[in-house]
N, C-alpha and C positions, 0 to 999 in steps of 0.2 A: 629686559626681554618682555615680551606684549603677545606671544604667541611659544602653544607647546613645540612648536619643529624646532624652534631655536633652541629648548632646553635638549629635546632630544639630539641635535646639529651638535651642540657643546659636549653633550656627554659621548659621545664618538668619538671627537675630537680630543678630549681626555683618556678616554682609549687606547686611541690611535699611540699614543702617547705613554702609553704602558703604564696609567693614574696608579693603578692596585698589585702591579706585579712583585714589588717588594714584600706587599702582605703577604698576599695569596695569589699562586699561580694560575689556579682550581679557579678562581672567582674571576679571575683577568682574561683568562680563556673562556668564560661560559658568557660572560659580560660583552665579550667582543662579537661572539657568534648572535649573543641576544640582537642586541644593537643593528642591525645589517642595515643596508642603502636601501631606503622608501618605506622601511617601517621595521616594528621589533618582528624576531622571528619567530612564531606559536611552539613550533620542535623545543624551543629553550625557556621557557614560559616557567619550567620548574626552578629556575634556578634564583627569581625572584622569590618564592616561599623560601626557597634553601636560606636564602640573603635574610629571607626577616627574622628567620632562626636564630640565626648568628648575632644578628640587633638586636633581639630581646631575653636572651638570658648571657649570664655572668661566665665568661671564659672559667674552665677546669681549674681549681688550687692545684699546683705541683706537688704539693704536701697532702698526703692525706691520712688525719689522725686518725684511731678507731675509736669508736662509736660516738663520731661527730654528728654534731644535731643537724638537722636536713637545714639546707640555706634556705633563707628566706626570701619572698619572691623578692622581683628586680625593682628597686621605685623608679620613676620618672626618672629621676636624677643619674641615677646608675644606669638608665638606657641611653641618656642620653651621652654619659663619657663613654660608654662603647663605641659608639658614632665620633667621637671626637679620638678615641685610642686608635682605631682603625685607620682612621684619616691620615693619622700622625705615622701609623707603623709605613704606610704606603710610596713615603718613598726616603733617600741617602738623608735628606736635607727635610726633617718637617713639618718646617714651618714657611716651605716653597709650595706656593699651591694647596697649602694645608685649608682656604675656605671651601675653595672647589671640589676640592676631595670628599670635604663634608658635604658638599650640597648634595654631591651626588651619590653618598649615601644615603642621605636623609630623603632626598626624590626617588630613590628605589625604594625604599620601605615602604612608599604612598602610589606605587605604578602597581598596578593588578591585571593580569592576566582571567578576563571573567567567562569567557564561555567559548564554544565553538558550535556553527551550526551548518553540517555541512562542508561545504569550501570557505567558508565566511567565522574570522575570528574576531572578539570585542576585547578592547583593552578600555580598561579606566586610570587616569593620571586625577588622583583623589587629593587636594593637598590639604594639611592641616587647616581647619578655620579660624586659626589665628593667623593667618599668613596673609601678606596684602602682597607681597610680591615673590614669583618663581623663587625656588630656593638658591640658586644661583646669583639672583643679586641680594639678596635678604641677608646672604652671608659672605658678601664680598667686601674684603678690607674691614674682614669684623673681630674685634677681639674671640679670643679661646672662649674667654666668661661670657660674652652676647653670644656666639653660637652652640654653647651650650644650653642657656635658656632656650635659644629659639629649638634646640632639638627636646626640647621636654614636650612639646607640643605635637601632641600626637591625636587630638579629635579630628576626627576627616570629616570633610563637607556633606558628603551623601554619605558612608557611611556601606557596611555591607547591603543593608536593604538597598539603598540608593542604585549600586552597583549593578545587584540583580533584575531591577526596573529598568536598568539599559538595554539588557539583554531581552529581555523577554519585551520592550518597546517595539524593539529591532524586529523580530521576528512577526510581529503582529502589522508592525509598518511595510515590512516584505511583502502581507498576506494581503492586505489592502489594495495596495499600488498595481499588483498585480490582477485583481479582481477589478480594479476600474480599468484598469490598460484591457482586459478582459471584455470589460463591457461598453467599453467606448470602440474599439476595433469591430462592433458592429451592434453599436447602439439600437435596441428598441424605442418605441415612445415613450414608455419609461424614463428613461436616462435621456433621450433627449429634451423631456420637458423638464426634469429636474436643473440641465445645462444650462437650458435657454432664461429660466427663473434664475439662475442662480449670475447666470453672465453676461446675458444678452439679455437687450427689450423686446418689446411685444414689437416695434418696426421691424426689426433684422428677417431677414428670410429665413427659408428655408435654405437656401445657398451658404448662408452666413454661417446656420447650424453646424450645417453638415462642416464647412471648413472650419469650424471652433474642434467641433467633438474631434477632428483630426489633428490638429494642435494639440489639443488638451492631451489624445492620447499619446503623442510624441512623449511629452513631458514626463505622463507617469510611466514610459516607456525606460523613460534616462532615470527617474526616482527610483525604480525597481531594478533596474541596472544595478545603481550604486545601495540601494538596498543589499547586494547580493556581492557586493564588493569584497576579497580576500579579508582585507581589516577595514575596521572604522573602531577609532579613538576619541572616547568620551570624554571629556578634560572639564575641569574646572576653572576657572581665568580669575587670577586672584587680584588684579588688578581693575579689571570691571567689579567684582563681586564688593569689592572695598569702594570703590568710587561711587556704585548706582545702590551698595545696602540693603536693605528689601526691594528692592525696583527688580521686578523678574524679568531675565531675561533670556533669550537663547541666539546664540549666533555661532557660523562658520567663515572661514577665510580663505576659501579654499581655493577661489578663481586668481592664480597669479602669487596668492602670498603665502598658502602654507603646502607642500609637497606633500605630508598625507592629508588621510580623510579625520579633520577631527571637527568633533560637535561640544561644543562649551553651552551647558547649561545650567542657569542657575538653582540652587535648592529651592527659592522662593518662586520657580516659575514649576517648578513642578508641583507643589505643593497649592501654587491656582488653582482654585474650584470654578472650572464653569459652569453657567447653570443653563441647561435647557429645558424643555418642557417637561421632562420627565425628573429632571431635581439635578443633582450634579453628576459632571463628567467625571467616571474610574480615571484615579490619575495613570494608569497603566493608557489608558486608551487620549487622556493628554498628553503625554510622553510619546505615543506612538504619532500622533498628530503631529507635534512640535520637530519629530526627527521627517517627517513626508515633507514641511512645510523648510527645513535647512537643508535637505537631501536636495531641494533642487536647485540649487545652485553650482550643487559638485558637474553638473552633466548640462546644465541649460548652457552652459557660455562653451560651450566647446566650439558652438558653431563660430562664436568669435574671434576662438582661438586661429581656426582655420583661416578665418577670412585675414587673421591678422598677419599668418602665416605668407599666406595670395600677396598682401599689401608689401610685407617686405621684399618679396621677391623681383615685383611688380617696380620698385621702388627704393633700393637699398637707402639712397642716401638721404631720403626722409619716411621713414616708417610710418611715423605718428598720423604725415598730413595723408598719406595713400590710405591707412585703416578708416581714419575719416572720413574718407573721401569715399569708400568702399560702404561703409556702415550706412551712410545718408542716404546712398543708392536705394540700400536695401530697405530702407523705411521708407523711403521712396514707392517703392514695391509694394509695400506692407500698408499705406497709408492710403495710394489710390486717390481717388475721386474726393475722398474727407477733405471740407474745406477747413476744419480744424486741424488735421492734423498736415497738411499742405503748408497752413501758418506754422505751425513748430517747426517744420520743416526748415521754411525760409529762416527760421531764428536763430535755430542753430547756425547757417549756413551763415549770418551774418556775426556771430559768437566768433567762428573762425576767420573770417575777413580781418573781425579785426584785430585777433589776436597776431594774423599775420602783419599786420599792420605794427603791431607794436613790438616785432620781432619775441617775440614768444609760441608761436604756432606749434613747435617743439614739444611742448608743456601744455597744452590743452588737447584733452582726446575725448571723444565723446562714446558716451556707455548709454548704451540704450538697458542697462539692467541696473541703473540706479533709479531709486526709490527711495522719498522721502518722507515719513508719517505724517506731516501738517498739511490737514488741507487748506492753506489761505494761500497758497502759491500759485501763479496765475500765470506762470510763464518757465523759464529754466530753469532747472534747479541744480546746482555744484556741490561737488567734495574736493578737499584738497589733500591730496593723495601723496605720498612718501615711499618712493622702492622699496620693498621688502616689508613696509608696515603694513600689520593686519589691521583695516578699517580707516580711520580718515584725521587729518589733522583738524578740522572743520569743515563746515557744510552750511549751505543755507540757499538762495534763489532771489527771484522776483515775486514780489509781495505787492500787484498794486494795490487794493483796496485795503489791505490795512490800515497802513497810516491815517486812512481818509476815515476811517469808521470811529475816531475819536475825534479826527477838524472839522467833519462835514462837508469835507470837497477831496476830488481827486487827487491822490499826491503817486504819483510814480515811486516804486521804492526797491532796492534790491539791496541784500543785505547775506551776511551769516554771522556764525559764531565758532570763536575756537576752543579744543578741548585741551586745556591749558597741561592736565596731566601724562597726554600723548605727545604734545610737544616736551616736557621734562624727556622723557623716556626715551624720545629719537635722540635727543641731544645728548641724553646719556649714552646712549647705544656709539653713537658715533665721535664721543670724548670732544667737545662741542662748549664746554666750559671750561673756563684759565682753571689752568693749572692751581692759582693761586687762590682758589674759593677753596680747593682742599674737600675733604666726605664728611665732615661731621657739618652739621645744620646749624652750630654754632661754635663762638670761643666759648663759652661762657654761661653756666646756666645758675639762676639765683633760685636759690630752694628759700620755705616761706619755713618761719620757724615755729606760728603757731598763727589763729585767727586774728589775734589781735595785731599782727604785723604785717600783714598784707599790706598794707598803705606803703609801710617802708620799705617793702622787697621790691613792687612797684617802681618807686622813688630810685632804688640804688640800679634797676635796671637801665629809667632811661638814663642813670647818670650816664653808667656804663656805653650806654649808645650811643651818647652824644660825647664820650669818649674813642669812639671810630670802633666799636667791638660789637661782633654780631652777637643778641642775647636774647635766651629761651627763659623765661619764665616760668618755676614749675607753677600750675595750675590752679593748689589747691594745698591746704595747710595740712602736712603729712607727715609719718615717719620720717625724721631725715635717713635711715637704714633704705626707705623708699624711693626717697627722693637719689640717693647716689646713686641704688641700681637701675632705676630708669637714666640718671645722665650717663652709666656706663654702658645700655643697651644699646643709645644711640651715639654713642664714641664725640662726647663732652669733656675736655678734655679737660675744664674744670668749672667746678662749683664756688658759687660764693653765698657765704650763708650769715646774717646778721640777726643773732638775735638779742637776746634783753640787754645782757651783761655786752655785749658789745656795744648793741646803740646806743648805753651811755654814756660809754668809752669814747663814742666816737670810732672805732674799728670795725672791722669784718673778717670773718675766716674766711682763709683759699686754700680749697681742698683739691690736688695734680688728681688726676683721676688713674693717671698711668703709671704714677710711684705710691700715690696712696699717700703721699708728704700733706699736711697740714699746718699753716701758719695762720699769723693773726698780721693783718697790717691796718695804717690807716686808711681809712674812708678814701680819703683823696690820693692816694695811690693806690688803690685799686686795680682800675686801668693799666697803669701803666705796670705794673707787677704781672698784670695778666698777656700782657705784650709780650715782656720780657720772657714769658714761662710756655710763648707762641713760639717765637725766633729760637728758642734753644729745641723745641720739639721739630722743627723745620731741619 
């Protein structure tokens, strides 16, 4: 999963499906009405606190002695078999569906209902920061023991402050939007020489002004729109967060790929200090920035929607080439007399020539709302795009003068790159790899039994590789008590481990991760034990 509507689409669909009605009636019904089509509903908002209730202390003893000493709070560990009891009670059979049951616990406990203002409600989907991916695959085809750990993990990304700065973002980003749409619908000298500085050159007219400051105010016309929106949903993207690190970022996906309003941003982009002449930006008033400058995406592309609407109509039996053909018009329009933009024009126009040409025209459409951060591109620039995927499989353009800026002569060059972890994830999404690669990341992982053996855990690895067996090396010379519960976190399905008294034996132990069986064999059957203990788990 690579966007919240999917986690939200899933847990409906579990629902639907009656996931909790064995446990609880009370929670199967409040869950259902939560859940509704195009977003959660604010009327049911309580029943998520009710829900963490229930998560975080210890079900009633049916016994109860007198003058029993008060229980002691819940640890981690006891909250997290709650999450795992509850999973298990939910339905005949509990070990059908019993990861999903969990996720969707353990994603309620992190979804917050934060504020109302007005017509206009905020949700946050907080997830733990240990977490690289939605909990729904995090715990799919995961042992009891791995999604147990993973439910101990309970530090959220933003955090209640976090949460609160959404909210009070929103409302400050409202007040804004609204005051420039205010003052651009009938700009003084003021605002328009602030415009003209800020957008236009000193050539542009007074014509040119006048028709910016009316653009401009469309724009915050649509920002204050969806500022003022029923819900908008703050999320965290634990997928980006884990890939880009400290790299702050904020994005939405809203045009086409995700059906409500949500805003993904990261903790390190809020916590950016910008500086301007007076010292740094109140991150309250970054935050509020960061939501003006994602909010327009929600409302900018509608007009494309429409035209794209026109084009099918116009053209059932090729969509793609009539929005095309529609869009180019309209830059057409918008371009004018510019002899620069006249050329882009033609570029595109030849982009699709020859895509029709090489029968693919189907599969190229052109977005006049893509935008790419480098400036050395000197000509078009491409995303490679995925139905249903939030963002892009890669990207890149036309690049003349790079290549030349290191030969010293002109080289033509057009190029991208791909994001090799959003290809994983479509392919995951769409079960796009054999059967027979299986979910664990390896057969076989070699735990190091102290520093002075590294050399030979090394060695017995790539025997093992060059025995046909995929093999994880652990990292670093540990507890072996560590070293198992990491191969059993990511479902290894056995360890081999060589240390003194074996390497001079000439042996190695094979520890089944899934019986917990330990033996000792030779070196040189290895491999082939580890095969043998593959085929019987198949």
């Amino acid at each position: 999963m690579y966007k919240f509507s999917q986690v939200y689409d899933l847990s409906r669909q579990l629902l639907a499906a009656k996931c909790f009605k064995k446990w609880s009636d009370h929670y199967q019904s409040k869950l259902e009405a939560l859940f509704a089509d195009g977003g959660p509903a604010e009327g049911q908002s309580e029943v998520l606190n009710e829900l963490r209730d229930t998560l975080s202390r210890q079900p009633p003893s049916a016994i109860k002695l007198r003058n029993q000493p008060a229980p002691k709070p819940p640890t981690a560990e006891d909250l997290a078999n709650l999450v795992i009891r509850y999973a298990k009670l939910s339905q005949e059979d509990p070990t059908k569906g019993f990861d999903d049951r969990a996720a969707f616990l353990k994603m309620l406990k992190h979804f917050y209902f934060v504020s109302r203002a007005g017509g206009q409600v905020v949700w946050v989907a907080d997830s733990p920061s240990a977490y690289s991916k939605y909990t729904y695959d995090l715990f799919k085809g995961k042992t009891e023991r791995s999604i147990a750990d993973a439910c101990k993990q309970n530090n959220e990304v933003f955090g209640e402050s976090g949460r609160k700065l959404f909210s009070d973002a929103l409302s400050l980003a409202r007040k804004w939007s609204m005051d420039a749409y205010t003052k651009l619908s009938a700009p003084d000298e003021l605002t328009k020489k602030v415009a003209k500085r800020w957008f236009l050159s000193e050539n542009d007219s007074d014509l040119d002004l006048d028709h910016f400051c009316k653009t401009l105010m469309g724009q915050f016309k649509l920002i204050s729109s969806a500022c003022n929106d029923t819900r908008i949903i703050f999320a965290d993207d634990p997928i980006e967060r884990t890939n880009r690190k400290r790299d702050p970022y904020a994005a939405t996906h809203y045009e086409g790929h995700e059906k409500m309003r949500v805003i993904y941003i990261s903790k390190p982009y809020l916590e950016l200090a910008k500086q301007n002449r007076d010292g740094s930006m109140p991150k309250l008033w970054h935050a509020a920035k960061t939501i003006i400058h994602e909010l327009r995406v929600f409302k900018s592309e509608e007009e494309l929607e429409l035209m794209q609407t026109a084009a099918d109509i116009a053209a059932e039996d090729k969509p793609v080439q009539a929005l095309n053909k529609a869009v180019l018009g309209r830059i057409v329009e918008f371009v004018k007399d510019n002899e620069l933009g006249a050329q882009g024009v033609d570029e595109l126009q030849s982009i699709l020539d020859f895509g029709d040409a090489m029968g693919i025209a189907r599969r190229v459409k052109i977005d006049p709302s893509l935008a790419r951060g480098l400036s050395y591109y000197t000509g078009a620039i491409m995303e490679i795009n995925v139905k249903d995927l939030a963002g892009s499989l890669g990207g890149g353009g036309r690049y003349d003068n790079l290549v030349g800026m290191f030969l010293g002569q002109d080289i033509p060059a057009c190029g991208f790159s791909l994001g090799l972890e959003r290809i994983l994830v479509v392919m995951n999404e769409r079960s796009m790899f054999p059967p027979e690669l299986g979910s664990s990341p390896a057969d076989v992982m070699v735990a190091i039994w102290n520093k002075d053996s590294v050399a030979e855990s090394i060695k017995l690895a790539r025997e093992l590789r060059a025995g046909g067996l995929s093999v994880d090396l652990y990292p670093e010379a540990d507890k072996l008590g560590k070293q198992f519960k990491y191969a059993a976190s990511i479902d290894v399905p056995f360890v081999a481990v060589i240390g003194e008294e074996e390497q001079a034996k000439g042996l190695v132990a094979i520890k089944d991760m899934r019986s917990g069986e330990q033996r000792t064999v030779e070196r040189a059957k290895v491999a082939e034990v580890v095969k043998e203990g593959l085929r019987n788990v198949q």
